[in-house]
ROGUDREN-819474 format. One line per field, with one value per residue (C-alpha): x, y, z; residue in one letter. Coordinates in pm, whole numbers, always signed. Layout:
residues N
x: [X | ...]
y: [Y | ...]
z: [Z | ...]
type: [a | ...]
This chain:
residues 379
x: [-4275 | -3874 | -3757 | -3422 | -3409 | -3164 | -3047 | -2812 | -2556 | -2604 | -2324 | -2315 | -1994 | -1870 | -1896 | -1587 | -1507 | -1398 | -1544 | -1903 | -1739 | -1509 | -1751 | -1953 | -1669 | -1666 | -1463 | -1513 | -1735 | -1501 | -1742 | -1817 | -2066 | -2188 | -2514 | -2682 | -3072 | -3240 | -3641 | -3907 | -3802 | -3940 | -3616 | -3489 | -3710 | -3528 | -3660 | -3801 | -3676 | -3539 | -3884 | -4147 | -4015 | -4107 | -4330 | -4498 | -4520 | -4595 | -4897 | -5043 | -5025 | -5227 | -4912 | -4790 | -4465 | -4180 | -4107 | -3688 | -3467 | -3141 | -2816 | -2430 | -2328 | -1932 | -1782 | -1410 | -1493 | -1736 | -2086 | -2255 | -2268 | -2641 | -2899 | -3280 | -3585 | -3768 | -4159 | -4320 | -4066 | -4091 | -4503 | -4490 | -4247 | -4428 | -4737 | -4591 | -4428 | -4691 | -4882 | -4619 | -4693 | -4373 | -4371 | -4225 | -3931 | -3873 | -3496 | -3532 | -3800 | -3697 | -3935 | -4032 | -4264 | -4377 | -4130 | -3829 | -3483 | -3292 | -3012 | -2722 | -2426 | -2235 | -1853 | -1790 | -1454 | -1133 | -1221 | -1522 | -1423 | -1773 | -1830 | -2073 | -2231 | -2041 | -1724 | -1701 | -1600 | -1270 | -1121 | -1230 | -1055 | -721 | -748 | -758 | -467 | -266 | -380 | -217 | -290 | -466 | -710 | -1003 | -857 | -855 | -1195 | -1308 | -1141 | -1290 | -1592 | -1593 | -1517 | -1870 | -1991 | -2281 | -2106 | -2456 | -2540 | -2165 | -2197 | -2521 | -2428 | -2080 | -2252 | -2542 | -2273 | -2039 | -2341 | -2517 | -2173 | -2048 | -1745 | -1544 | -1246 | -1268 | -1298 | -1021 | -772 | -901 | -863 | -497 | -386 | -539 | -331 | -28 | -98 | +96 | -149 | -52 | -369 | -555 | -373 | -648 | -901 | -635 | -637 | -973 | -1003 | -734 | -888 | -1267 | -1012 | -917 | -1253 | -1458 | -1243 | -1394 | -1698 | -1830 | -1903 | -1540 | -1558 | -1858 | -1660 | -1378 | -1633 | -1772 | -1597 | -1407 | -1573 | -1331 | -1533 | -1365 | -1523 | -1885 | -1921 | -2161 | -2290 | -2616 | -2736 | -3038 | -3278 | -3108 | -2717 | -2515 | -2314 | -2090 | -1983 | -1604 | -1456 | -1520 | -1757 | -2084 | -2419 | -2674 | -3027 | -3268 | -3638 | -3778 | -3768 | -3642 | -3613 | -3250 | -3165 | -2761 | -2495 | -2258 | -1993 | -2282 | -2394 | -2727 | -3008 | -2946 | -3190 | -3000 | -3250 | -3446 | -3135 | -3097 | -3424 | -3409 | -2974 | -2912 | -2540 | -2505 | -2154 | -2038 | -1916 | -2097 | -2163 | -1956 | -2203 | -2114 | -1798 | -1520 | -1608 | -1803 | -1919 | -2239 | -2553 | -2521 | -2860 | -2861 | -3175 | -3143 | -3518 | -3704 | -4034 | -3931 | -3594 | -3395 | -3046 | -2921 | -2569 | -2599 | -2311 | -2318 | -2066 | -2022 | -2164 | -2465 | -2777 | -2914 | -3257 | -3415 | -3741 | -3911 | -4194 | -4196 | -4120 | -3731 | -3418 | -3089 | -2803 | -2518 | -2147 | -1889 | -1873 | -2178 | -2501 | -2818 | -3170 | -3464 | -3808 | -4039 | -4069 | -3803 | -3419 | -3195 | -2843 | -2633 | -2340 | -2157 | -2354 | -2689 | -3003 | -3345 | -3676 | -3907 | -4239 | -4529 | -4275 | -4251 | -3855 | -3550 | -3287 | -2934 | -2705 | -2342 | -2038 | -2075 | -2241 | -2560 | -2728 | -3083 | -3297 | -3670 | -3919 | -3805 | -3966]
y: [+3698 | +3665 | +3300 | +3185 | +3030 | +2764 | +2587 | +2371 | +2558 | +2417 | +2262 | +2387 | +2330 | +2704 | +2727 | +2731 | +2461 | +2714 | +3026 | +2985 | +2725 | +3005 | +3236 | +3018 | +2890 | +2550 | +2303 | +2246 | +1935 | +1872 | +1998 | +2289 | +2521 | +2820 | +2938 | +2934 | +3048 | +3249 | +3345 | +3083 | +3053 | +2740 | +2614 | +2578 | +2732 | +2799 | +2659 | +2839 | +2745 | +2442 | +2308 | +2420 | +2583 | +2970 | +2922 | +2668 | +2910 | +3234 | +3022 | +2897 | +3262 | +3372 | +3572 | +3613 | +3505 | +3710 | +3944 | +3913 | +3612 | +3680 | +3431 | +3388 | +3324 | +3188 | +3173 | +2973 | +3002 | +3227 | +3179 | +3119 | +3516 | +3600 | +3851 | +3919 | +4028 | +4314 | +4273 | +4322 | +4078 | +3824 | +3859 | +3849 | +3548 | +3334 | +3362 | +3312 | +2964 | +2871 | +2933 | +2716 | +2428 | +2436 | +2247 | +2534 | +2293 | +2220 | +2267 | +2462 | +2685 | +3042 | +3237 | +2988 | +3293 | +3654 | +3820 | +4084 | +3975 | +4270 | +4187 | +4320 | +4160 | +4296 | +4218 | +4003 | +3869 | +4145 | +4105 | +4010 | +4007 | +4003 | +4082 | +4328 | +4517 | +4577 | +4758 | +5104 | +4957 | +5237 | +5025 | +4665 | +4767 | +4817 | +4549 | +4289 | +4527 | +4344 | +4023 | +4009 | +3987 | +3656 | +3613 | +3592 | +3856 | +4105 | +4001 | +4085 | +4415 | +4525 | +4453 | +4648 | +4955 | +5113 | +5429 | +5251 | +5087 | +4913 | +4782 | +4645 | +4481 | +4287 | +4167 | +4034 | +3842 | +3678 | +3576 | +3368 | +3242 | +3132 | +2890 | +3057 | +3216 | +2898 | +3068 | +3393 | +3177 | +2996 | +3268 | +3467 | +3195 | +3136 | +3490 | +3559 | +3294 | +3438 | +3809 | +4112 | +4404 | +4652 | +4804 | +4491 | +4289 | +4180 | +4152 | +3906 | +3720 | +3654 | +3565 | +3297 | +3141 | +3181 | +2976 | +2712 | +2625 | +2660 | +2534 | +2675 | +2826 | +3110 | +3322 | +3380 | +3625 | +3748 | +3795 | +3956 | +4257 | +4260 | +4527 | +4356 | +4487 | +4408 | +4503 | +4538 | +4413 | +4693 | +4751 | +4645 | +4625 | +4615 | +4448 | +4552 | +4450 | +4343 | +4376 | +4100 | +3981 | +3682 | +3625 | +3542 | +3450 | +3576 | +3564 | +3825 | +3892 | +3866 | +4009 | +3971 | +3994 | +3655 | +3534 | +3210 | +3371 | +3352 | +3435 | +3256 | +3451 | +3174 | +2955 | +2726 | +2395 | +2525 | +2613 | +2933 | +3127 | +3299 | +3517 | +3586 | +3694 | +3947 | +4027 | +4193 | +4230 | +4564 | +4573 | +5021 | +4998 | +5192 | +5136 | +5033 | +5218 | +5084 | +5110 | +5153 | +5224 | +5020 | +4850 | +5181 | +5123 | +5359 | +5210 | +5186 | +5129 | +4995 | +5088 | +5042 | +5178 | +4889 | +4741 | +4406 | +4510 | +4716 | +4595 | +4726 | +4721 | +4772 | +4761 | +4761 | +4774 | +4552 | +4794 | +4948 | +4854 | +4973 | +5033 | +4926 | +5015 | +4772 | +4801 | +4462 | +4104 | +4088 | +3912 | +3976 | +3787 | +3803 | +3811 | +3905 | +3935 | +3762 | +3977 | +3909 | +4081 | +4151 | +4214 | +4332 | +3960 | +3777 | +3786 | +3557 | +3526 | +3492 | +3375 | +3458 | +3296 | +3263 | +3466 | +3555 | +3639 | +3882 | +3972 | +4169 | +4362 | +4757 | +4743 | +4483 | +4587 | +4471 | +4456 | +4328 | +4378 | +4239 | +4326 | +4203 | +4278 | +4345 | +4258 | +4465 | +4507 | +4838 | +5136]
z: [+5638 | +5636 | +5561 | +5437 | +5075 | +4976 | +4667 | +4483 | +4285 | +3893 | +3729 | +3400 | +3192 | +3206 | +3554 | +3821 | +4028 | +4306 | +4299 | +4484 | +4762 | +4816 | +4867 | +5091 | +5299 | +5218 | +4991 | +4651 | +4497 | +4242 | +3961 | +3817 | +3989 | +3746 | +3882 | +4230 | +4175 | +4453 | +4285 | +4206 | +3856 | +3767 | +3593 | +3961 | +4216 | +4529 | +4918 | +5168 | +5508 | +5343 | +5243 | +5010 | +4709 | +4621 | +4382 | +4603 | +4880 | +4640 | +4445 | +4828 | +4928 | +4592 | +4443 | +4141 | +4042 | +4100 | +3831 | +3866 | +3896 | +4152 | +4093 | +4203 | +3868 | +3862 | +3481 | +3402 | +3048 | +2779 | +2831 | +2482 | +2316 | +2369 | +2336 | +2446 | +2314 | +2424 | +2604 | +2243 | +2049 | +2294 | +2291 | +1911 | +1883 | +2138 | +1950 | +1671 | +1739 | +1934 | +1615 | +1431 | +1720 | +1811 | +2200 | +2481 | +2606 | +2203 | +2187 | +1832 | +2031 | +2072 | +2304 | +2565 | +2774 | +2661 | +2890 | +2795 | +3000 | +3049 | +3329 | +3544 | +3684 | +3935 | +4017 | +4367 | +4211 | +4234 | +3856 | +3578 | +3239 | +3002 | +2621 | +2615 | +2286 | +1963 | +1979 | +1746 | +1384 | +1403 | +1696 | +1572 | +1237 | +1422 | +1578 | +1314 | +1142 | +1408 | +1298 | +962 | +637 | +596 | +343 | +600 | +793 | +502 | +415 | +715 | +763 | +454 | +565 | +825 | +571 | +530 | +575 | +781 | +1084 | +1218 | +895 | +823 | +1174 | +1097 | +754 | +909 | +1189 | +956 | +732 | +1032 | +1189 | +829 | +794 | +491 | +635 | +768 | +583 | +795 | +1118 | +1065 | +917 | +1255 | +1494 | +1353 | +1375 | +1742 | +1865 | +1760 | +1724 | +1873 | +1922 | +2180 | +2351 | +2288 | +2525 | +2728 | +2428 | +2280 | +2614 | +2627 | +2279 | +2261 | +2569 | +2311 | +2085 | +2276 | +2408 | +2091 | +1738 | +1415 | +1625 | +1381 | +1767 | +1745 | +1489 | +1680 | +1984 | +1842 | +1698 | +2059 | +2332 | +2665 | +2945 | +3327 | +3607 | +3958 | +4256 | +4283 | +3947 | +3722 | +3395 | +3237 | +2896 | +2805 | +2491 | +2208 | +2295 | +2247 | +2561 | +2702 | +3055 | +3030 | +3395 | +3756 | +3994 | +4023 | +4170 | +3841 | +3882 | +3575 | +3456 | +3503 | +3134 | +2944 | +2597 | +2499 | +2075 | +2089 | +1839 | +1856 | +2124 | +2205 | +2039 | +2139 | +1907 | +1709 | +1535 | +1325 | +1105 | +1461 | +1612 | +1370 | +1398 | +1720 | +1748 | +1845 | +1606 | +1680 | +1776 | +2140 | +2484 | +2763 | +3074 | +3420 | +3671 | +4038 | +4214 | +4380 | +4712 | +4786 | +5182 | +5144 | +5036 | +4615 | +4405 | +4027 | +3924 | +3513 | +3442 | +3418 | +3594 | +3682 | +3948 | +4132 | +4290 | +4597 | +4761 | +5134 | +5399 | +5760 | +6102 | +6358 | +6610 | +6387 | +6202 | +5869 | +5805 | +5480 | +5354 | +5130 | +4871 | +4768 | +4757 | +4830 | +4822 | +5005 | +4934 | +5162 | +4983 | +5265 | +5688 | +5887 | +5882 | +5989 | +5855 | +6085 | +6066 | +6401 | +6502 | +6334 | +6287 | +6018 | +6018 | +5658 | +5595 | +5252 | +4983 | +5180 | +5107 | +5278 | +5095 | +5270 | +5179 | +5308 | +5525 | +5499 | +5689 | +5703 | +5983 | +5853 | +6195 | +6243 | +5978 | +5617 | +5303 | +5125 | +4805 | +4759 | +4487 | +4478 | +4212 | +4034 | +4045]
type: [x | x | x | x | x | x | x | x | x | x | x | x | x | x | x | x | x | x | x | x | x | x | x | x | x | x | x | x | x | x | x | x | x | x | x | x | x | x | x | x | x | x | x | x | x | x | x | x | x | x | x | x | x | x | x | x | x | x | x | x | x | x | x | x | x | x | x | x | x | x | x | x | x | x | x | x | x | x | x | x | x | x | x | x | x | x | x | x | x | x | x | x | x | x | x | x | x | x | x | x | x | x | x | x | x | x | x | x | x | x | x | x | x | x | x | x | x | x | x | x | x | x | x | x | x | x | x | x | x | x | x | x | x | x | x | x | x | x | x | x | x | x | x | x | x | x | x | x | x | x | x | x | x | x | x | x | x | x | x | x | x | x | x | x | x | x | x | x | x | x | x | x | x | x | x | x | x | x | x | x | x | x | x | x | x | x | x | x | x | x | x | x | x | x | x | x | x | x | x | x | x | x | x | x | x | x | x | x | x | x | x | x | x | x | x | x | x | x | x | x | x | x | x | x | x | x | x | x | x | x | x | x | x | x | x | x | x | x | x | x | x | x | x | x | x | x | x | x | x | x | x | x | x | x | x | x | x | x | x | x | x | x | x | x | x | x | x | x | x | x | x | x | x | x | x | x | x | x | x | x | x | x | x | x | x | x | x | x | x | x | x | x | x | x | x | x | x | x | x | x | x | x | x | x | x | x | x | x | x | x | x | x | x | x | x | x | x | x | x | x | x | x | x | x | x | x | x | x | x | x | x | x | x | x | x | x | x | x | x | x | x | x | x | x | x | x | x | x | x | x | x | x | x | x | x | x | x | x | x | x | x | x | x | x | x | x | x | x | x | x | x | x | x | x | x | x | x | x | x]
């Protein structure tokens, strides 16, 4: 089977008004457009051939869901700062509010399936900016010596002091998110807007934007302990269990487990579990890997090491053909030239922004110039 799938882009408040129409070719709707879903996620199952949904077609054929959601995800502004539980939290945490009777689409419910969602998101933009994991304490403490000597500041420098960086970490975000710190928020907010900090140019750029948007928010404190990751166009980076993380601007390919279960850490006015999040918050400060490499023309896989996908980059030339073996239900998502994918008795054309699903198929041919990207179970 090779179909295409289609859907509506989704027009959540962070998203950019220009970035998918761009990609696709098209003019822009005047709204913002954040997220285009390509999986039969229920939450917006995409069509097949422009008709049935995926999870229509997947249930009629006797399959299981698939175990990975692919999306063109385009951010103007911070997505709320997030993390996710692993497969045994989220098991344990749906029983237990389902235990509690707490409805699934309740919007104080936490774990809404028993699924882990570890993700990736690669670059398509010349640049992504994302808060990913917590920044070592010895940098974050320089930092905020650039930010004056405000009484919140201080407060929060010296809590940052410890022998026990992890420990310091957690007990500073459970006291902004608990609402007892409204002094440190505001003393923070003040300074970033005016601070000088050579070497934390960009961090400072993102974070005055984190202002703007989100006044007295206690996730700007959060933010500010969190490192600035700017991918160029190829590279990726990968948040799994527990790590805190907030899309910032750009546009990017994002492949995930198929999971709901979302514990907030602040810029939302979203549900936030505060004593859950901390629960299963990974706060051991370090820097996160940069996967990938700079419009690299070869073939590029991001396998991360779990079950539920693999990601692949795949190029091709206007006068060849790549050959791609598949052991699974698959996605490919075309982001640049005009490919088209083949099977033994059928052949689909993409343009930037379009995908085709493919199952029980050993081989796709990709022919003619452009890129796609390839989502697989993983191995």
């Amino acid at each position: 089977m090779l179909e295409t799938l289609s859907n509506a882009p989704r027009d959540y408040s962070w998203g950019s008004v220009d970035l998918i129409p761009q990609l696709q070719g098209r003019e822009p709707s005047g709204i913002p457009e954040a997220e285009i879903w390509f999986g039969d996620h229920p939450g917006s199952p995409a069509r097949v051939a422009g008709h049935q949904t995926l999870a229509e077609v997947r249930s009629a054929a006797g399959k299981a869901p698939l175990p990975y959601l692919l999306k063109i995800l385009a951010a103007s502004s911070s997505l709320s700062i997030q993390a996710h539980p692993s497969v045994a939290q989220a098991v344990a945490g749906f029983e237990r509010e389902d235990a509690a009777g707490i409805p699934v689409d309740a919007p104080e419910r936490t774990y809404r399936d028993r699924n882990h969602k570890p993700e990736i998101i690669v670059a398509l933009s010349e640049r992504f900016r994302a808060l990913v994991g917590l920044r070592p304490v010895a940098r974050t403490r320089e930092l905020l010596g650039a930010l004056g000597e405000a009484g919140g500041v201080a407060s929060l420098r010296e809590a940052l002091a410890g022998a026990d960086a992890a420990s310091a970490l957690r007990e500073v975000i459970a006291q902004m998110l608990e609402g007892g710190s409204a002094d440190v928020v505001s003393d923070v907010s003040a300074a970033i807007v005016v601070a000088d900090a050579p070497g934390f140019e960009e961090e400072l750029d993102v974070l005055r934007a984190i202002v703007r948007d989100f006044p007295g928010d206690p996730g700007i404190v959060v933010a500010l302990l969190m490192n600035l990751v700017v991918l160029h166009r190829g590279e990726a980076v990968f948040a799994p269990a527990g790590v805190l993380h907030a899309y910032q601007d750009g546009l990017g390919v994002e492949l995930m487990a198929a999971s709901d279960n979302v514990l907030r850490g602040g810029l939302t006015p979203k549900h936030i579990d505060v004593a859950e999040l901390l629960r299963i918050v990974d706060t051991q400060p370090g820097v996160p890997a940069i996967l990938g490499r700079r419009d690299a023309a070869e073939p590029m896989v991001f396998d991360v090491g779990v079950a539920d996908f693999r990601l692949r980059r795949v190029t091709s030339s206007s006068d060849g053909e790549v050959a791609m073996a598949l052991a699974g239900p698959t996605i490919v998502l075309a982001v640049s030239g005009g490919p088209s994918v083949a099977t033994a008795g059928r052949e689909i054309d993409l343009a930037p922004g379009e995908a085709a699903y493919a199952d029980d198929e050993t081989e796709l041919i990709l022919r003619g110039e452009g890129t796609v990207y390839v989502a697989e179970p993983g191995s």
